[in-house]
C-alpha positions as CSV (number, residue, x, y, z in Angstrom):
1,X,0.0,0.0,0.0
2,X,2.7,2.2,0.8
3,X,4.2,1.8,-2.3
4,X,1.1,2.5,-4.7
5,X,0.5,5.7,-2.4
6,X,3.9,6.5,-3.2
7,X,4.8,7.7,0.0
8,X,8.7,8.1,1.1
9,X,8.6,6.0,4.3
10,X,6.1,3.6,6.2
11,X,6.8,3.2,10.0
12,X,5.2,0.8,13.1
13,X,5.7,2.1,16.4
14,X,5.8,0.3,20.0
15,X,5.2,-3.4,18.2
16,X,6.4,-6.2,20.6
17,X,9.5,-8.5,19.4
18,X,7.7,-11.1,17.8
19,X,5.5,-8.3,15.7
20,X,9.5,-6.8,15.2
21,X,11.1,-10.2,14.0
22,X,8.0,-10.7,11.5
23,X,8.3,-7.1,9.8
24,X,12.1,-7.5,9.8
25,X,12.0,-10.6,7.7
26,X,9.5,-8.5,4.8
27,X,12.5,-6.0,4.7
28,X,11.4,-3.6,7.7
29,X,14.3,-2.3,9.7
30,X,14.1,-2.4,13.3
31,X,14.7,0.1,15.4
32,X,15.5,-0.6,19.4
33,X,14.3,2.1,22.1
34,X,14.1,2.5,25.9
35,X,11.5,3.5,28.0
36,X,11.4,3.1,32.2
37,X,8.4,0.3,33.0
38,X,7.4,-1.2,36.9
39,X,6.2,-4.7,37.0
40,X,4.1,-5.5,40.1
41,X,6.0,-8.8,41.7
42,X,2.6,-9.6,43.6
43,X,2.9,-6.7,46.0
44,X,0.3,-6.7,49.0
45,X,0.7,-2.6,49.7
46,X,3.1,0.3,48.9
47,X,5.6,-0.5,51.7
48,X,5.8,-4.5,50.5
49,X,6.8,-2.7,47.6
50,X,9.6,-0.7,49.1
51,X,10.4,-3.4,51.2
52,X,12.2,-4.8,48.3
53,X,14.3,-1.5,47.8
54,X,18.0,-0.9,49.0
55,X,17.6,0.9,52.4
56,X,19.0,4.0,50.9
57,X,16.8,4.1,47.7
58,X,13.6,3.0,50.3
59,X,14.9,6.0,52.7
60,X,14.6,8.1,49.9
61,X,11.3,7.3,48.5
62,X,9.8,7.4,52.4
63,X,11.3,11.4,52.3
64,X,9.8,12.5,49.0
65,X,6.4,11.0,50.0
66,X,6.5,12.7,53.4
67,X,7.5,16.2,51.8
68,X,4.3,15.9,49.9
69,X,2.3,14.7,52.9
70,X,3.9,17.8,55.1
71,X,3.5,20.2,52.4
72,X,-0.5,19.4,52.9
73,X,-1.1,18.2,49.6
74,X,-4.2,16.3,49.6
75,X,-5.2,13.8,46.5
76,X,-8.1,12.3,44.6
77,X,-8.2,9.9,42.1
78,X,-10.8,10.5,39.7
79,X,-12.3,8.1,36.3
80,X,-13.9,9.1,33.7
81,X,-17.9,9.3,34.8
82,X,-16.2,10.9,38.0
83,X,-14.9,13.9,36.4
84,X,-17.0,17.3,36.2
85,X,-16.3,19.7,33.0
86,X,-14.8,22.0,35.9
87,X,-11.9,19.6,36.5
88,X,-11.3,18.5,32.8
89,X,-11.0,22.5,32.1
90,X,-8.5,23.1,35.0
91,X,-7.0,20.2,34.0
92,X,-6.7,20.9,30.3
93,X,-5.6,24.5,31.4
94,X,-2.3,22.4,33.3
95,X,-2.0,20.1,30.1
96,X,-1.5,23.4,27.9
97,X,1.0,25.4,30.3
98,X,3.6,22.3,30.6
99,X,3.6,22.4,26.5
100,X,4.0,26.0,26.9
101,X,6.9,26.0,29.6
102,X,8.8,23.0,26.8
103,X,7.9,25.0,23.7
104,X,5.9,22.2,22.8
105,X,2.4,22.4,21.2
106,X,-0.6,21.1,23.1
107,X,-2.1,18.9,20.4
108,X,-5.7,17.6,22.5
109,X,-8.0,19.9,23.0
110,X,-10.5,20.2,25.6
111,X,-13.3,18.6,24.1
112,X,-11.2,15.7,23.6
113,X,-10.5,14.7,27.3
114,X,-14.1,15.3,27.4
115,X,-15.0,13.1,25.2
116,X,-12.8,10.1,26.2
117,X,-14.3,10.8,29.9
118,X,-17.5,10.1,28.3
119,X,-16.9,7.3,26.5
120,X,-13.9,5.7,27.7
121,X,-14.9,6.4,31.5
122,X,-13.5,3.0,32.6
123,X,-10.0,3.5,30.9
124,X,-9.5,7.2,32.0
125,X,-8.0,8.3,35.1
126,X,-6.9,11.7,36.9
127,X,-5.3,12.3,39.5
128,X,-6.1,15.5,40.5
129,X,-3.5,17.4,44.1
130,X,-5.4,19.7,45.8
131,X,-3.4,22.3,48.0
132,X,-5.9,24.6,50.3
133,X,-8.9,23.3,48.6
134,X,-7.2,24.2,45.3
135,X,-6.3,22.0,42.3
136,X,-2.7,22.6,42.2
137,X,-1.6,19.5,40.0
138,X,-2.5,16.8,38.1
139,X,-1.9,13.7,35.4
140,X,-3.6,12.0,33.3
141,X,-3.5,8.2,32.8
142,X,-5.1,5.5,31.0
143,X,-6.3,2.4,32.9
144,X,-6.0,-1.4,30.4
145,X,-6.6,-4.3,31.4
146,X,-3.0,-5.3,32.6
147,X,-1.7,-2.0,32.7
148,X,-1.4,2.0,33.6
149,X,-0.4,4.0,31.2
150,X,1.0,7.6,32.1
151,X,0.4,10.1,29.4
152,X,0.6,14.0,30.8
153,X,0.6,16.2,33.6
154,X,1.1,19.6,35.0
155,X,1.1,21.8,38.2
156,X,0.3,25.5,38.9
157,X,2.4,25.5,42.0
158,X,5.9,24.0,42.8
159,X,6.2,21.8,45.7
160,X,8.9,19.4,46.7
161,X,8.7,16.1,45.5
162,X,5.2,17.0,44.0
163,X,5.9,15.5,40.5
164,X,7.0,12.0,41.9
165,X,3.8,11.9,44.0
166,X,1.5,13.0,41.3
167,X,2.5,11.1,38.4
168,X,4.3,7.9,40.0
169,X,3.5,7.0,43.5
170,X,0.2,7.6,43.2
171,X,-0.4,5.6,40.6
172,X,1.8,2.6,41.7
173,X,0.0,2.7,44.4
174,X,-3.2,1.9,42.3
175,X,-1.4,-0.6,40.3
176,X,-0.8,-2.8,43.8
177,X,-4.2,-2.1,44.6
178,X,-6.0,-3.1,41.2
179,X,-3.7,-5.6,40.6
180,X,-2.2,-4.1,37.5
181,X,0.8,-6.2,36.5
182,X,2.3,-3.3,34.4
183,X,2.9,0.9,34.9
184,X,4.4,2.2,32.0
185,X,4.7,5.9,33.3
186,X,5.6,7.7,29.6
187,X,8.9,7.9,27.4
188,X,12.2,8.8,29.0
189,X,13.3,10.3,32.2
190,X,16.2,8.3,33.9
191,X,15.1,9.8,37.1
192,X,12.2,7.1,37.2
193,X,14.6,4.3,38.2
194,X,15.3,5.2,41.3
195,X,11.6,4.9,42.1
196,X,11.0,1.8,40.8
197,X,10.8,2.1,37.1
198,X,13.4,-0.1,35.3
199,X,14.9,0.6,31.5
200,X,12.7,-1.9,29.3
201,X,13.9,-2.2,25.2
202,X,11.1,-1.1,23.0
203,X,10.6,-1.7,19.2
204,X,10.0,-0.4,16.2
205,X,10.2,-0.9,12.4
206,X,10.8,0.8,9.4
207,X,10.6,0.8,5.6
208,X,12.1,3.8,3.5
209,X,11.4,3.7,-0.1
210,X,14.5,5.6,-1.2
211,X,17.5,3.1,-1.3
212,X,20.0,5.7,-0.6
213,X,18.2,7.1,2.5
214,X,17.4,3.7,3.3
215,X,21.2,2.3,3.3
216,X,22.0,5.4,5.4
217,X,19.7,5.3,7.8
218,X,20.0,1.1,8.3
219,X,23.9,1.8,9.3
220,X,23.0,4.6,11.2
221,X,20.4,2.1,13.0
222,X,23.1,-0.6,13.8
223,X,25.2,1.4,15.4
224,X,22.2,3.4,17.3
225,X,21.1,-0.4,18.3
226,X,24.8,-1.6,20.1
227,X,24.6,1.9,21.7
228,X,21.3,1.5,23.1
229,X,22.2,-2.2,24.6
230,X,24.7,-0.5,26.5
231,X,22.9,2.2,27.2
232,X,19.6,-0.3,28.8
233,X,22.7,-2.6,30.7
234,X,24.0,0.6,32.5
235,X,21.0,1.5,33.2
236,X,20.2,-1.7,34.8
237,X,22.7,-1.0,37.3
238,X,20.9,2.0,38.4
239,X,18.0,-0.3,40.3
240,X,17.0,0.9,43.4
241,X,16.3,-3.0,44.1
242,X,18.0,-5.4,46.4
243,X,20.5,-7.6,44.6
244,X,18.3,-10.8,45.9
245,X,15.2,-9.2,43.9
C-alpha cells in the first residue's frame, strides 16, 4: 500500500519482538528504544513494595512522600464518569502550560478529554492534588486491562517532591491495589529508576522507499542499536532494588 500511495517511508511504532522479528524478515528495519516500566511482583501494599528497595533508595522514596504529605497536599483519584467539566478544564488548562513551559504544542484539545471521559470512563484516570482546597496539580493516565499507562501532567504551584507523588507513586500505588501487572509511566526520564521504574527495550520498524536514504539510515540504526544495549545494561545497574530481587 505504501508503495502504490507512493509515500517516502512507512513506519510501526511500540510493536512487541515477535511483531518486530516478523516485519524485519519482509524488509522492515528495526529500530530498538528505551523507555522506564514497573512490574508488580505480587505486591500486597506500597511499603511491601519498598520493602524490596535498597535501604538508601527506600529512605529516599519514604522522604519524598512525606514532603508531599507535610507540604499538605491532599489527593483524589478520579475516572472518567467521575470527572466534572470544571476539573477536565482546570486540567486541560495544566496540560497546555507544561507544552507551553517546553515549547511544545498542546495537540488535544479540551473537548477531547471530554470526550474520552464520556466514553472511555472505565480507561480514564486523573489524579487530581489539591493544596488549600485548590487543584494545584495533576496527570492524566489511561487504565488497560494489565496496565497503567501515564500520558501528561502539569502543576500551577511548585512543591517538593510534587511531581513523583502526582505522576508515579500515586499511581503505583493503584497498580498494587487493582492488581495491575504493568505501569508504564511515559517515554524517557532516567530519574524514574530510582523509584522503581526499570529501562525496558522497545521496538519499532521501518521501511524507506529511497535506497540511498534507506542504506544510510539502516547503518545509522546498527550502530544506534549496540549503543542502546549498553545504554539499557548501564541502566540496569541503576536499580533501586536489592540484589536478591
Amino acid at each position: 500500500m505504501a508503495q502504490q500511495l507512493g509515500v517516502s517511508s512507512l513506519h510501526w511504532l511500540f510493536t512487541s519482538e515477535t511483531e518486530t522479528r516478523a516485519l524485519e524478515r519482509q524488509g522492515l528495519m528495526r529500530r530498538i528504544g528505551c523507555q522506564f516500566h514497573w512490574d508488580n511482583r505480587g505486591y500486597e501494599d506500597f511499603d511491601h513494595f519498598l520493602s524490596t528497595f535498597s535501604s538508601a533508595k527506600r529512605k529516599q522514596v519514604r522522604r519524598e512522600r512525606r514532603r508531599v504529605a507535610e507540604a499538605w497536599i491532599r489527593f483524589r483519584l478520579l475516572s472518567g464518569h467521575e470527572i466534572s467539566d470544571q476539573e477536565w478544564a482546570t486540567f486541560h488548562q495544566l496540560y497546555c502550560d507544561t507544552f507551553d513551559k517546553r515549547g511544545g504544542i498542546p495537540t488535544l484539545s479540551l473537548g477531547f478529554f471530554r470526550e474520552i471521559g464520556r466514553t472511555l470512563a472505565d480507561h480514564c484516570l486523573l489524579v487530581l492534588a489539591y493544596h488549600r482546597g485548590e487543584i494545584v496539580a495533576a496527570a492524566f493516565d489511561l487504565v488497560g486491562a494489565r496496565s497503567l499507562y501515564g500520558r501528561h501532567w502539569g502543576c500551577f504551584s511548585d512543591f517538593h517532591s510534587l511531581h513523583f507523588e502526582t505522576c508515579y507513586y500515586q499511581g503505583l500505588e493503584l497498580c498494587i491495589q487493582r492488581g495491575l501487572s504493568r505501569f508504564e509511566p511515559g517515554a524517557q526520564g532516567e530519574h524514574k529508576i530510582s523509584r522503581g521504574f526499570l529501562p525496558t527495550p522497545t521496538w519499532s520498524a521501518h521501511w524507506i522507499a529511497d535506497n540511498g536514504l534507506r542504506e544510510a539510515i539502516g547503518h545509522f540504526l546498527k550502530r544506534e542499536r549496540d549503543g542502546m544495549r549498553d545504554y539499557l545494561s548501564r541502566m540496569h545497574e541503576r536499580s533501586p532494588y536489592k540484589a536478591s530481587t
